[in-house]
N, C-alpha and C positions, 0 to 999 in steps of 0.2 A: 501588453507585455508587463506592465503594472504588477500582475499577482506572480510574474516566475520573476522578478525583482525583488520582488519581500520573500522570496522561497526560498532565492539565493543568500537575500541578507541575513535568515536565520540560518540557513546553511553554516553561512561563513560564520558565528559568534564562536566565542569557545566552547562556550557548554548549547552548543543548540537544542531548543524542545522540541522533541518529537509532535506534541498533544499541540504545539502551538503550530507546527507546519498541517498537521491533520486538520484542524481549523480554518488555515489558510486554504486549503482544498475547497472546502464547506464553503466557501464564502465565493465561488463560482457559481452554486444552486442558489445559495443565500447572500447575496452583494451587500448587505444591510446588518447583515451578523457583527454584535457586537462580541471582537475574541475575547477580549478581557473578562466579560464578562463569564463566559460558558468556563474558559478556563480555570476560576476561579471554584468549579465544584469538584477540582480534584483538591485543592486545597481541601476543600470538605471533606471528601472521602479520608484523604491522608489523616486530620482532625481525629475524626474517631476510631479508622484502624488504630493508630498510633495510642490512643489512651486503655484500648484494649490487651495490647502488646506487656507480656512480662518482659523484664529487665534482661532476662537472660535466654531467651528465647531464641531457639534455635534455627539455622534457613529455613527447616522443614517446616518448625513451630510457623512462620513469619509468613511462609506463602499460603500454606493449609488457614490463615487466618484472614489472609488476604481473600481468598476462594470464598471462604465463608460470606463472609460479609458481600461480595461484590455479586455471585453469583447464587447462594441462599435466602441469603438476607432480603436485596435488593433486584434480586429478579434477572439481572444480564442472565440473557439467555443467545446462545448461535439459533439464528434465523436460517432454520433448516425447510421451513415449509414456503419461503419466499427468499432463496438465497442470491438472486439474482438484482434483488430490486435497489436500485443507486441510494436510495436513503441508508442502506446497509455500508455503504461507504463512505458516510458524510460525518462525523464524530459528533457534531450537533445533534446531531438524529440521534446517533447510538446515545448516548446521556437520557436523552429524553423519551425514547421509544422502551430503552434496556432491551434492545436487542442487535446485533450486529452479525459480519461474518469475520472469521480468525483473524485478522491483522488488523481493524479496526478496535476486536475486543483484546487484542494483543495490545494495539496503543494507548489502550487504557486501563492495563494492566501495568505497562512499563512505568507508563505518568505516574502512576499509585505505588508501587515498588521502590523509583527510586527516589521519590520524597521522602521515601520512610528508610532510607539510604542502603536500602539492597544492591548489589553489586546486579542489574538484570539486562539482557541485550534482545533485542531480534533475535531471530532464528528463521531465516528463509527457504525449510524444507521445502521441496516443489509440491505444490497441491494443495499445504496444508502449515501454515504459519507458525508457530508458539513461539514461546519464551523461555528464553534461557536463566540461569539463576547460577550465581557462582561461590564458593567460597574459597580459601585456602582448602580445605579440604575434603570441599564436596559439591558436587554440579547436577541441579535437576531441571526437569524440563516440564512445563507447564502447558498442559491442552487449553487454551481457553474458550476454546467452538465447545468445549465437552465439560462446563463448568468449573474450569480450573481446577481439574485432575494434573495432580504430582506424577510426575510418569520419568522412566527412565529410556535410556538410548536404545535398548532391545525395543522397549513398547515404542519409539517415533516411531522406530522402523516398521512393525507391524502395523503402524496406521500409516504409512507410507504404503506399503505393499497392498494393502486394500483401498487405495485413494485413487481416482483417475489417470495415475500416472505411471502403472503399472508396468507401463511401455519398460522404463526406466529401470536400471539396476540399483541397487542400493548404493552408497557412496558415504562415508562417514564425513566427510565433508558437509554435506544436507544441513549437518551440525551445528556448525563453524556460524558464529555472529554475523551481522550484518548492519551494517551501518544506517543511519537517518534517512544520509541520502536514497540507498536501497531500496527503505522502507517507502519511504513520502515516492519513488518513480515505484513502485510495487501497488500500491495504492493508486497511484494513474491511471494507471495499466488496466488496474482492475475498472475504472471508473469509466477508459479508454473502447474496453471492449463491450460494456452496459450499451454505452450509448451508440455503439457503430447496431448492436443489435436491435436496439429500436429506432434502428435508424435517422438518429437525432444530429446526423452529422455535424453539425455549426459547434455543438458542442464538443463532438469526439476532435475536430478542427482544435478549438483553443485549447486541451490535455495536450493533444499532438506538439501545439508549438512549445507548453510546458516543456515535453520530454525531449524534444530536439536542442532547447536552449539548455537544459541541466545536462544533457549528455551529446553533446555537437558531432559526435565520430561515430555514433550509432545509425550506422543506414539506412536500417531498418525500420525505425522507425521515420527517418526522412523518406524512407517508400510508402511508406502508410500515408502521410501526409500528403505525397503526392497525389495518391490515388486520389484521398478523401477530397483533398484541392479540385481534383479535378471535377468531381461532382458539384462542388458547390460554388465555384466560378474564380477562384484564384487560383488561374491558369500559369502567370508567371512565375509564378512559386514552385508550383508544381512540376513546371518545366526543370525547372533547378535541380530540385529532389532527385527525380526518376533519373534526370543526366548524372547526378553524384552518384545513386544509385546502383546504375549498370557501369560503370566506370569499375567499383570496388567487384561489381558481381554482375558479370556479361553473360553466365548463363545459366539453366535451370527456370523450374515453372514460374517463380519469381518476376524472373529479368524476363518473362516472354511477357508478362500480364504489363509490366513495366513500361516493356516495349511497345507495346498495342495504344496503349493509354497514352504515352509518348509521343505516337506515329500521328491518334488524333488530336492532340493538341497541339503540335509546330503544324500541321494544317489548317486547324481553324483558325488561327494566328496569321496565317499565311491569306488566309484569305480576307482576314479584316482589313 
């Protein structure tokens, strides 16, 4: 419980870093990463954006300069032809590979923006992440899977409506910022569901107690937990889970799978 103690503790700061909880992640692959250091080459980046920049340079000017340099210059490129693979999640990795997927290149898009004191936030469209950019009187939206193309609210939308989640009606809302915390359990999530697919469960296990301790009233994922509990031998936890679980939500294919999983572990129990 160590690393959702330091997630919390930069939660809580006033000014909490994004890039510094995005590291804190990394450092479940990587136990030995030293954050200081890595975080130290957004300084860099910021360094030479910043000397490049005219004095009166416009939002548009400041992010079209940002793109250049991060995604021309220095190669950040979306990891389209292995978009699955968890080092696309680790911000250590991205630094060093210059490749990620959108909310990894998003968190290093924000780190970089607002050292160079852009007004920039999240934007947790479904499917498909960017960046927001504000002024008094003007707001744009940055692709960063798509090398930091300037884009406006018509174009999310059309990269919306062609993205996997077509299911979905549009919502201007999609829009609307998203906070740290969002961000850093969005980024779980994503790391959450890597490893249940290669089956790594021990590790998809310690994400899970992550997101259950940052967000305690989420079921859902105290369901997940359970299950995954249940595979891997922390039965009495499990037990807990799946009983909070169907308490809030007694029916649907959910609470049946719940229920099964439940049925056999107060019996195994029962028979130790």
């Amino acid at each position: 419980m160590e690393l959702l103690c330091r997630i919390q503790s930069e939660l809580n700061k006033t000014s909490p870093s994004l890039a510094s909880l995005a590291m804190l992640v990394s450092t479940m692959e990587y136990p030995e990463l030293d954050v200081g250091e890595e975080l130290h080459s957004f300084v860099e980046l910021q360094t030479v954006i910043s000397q490049r920049l005219p004095e009166d340079s416009t939002l548009l000017g400041k992010l079209n300069e940002i793109s250049e340099y991060l995604f021309n210059e220095l190669g950040f490129v979306g990891n389209i032809r292995d978009y699955y693979d968890c080092k696309n999640s680790f911000l250590n990795d991205v630094l060093n590979r210059r490749r990620g997927i959108p909310i990894t290149l998003a968190i290093l898009y924000l780190e970089v923006a607002s050292k160079l004191g852009i007004d920039v936030k999240g934007v947790g469209m479904p499917g498909h992440f960017l960046v927001g950019a504000y002024s008094n009187e003007e707001t744009f939206y940055v692709d960063v899977f798509n090398k930091g193309t300037v884009i406006d609210p018509s174009e999310c939308r059309s990269i919306f409506e062609h993205s996997a989640y077509n299911s979905l009606e549009w919502d201007d809302r999609f829009l609307v910022p998203v906070d740290n915390k969002y961000i850093i359990m969005r980024l779980l999530r994503n790391l959450k569901y890597i490893y249940l697919s290669e089956s790594r469960n021990k590790q998809a296990y310690v994400i899970m107690n992550i997101l259950v301790g940052l967000e305690p009233e989420n079921i859902f994922e105290r369901k997940d937990r359970g299950m995954v509990g249940f595979r891997i031998g922390f039965h009495e936890q499990s037990i807990e889970d799946l009983k909070k679980f169907l308490k809030e939500k007694p029916v649907g294919r959910a609470a049946v799978e719940a229920s099964s999983v439940l049925e056999l572990l107060e019996a195994k129990l029962r028979r130790c």
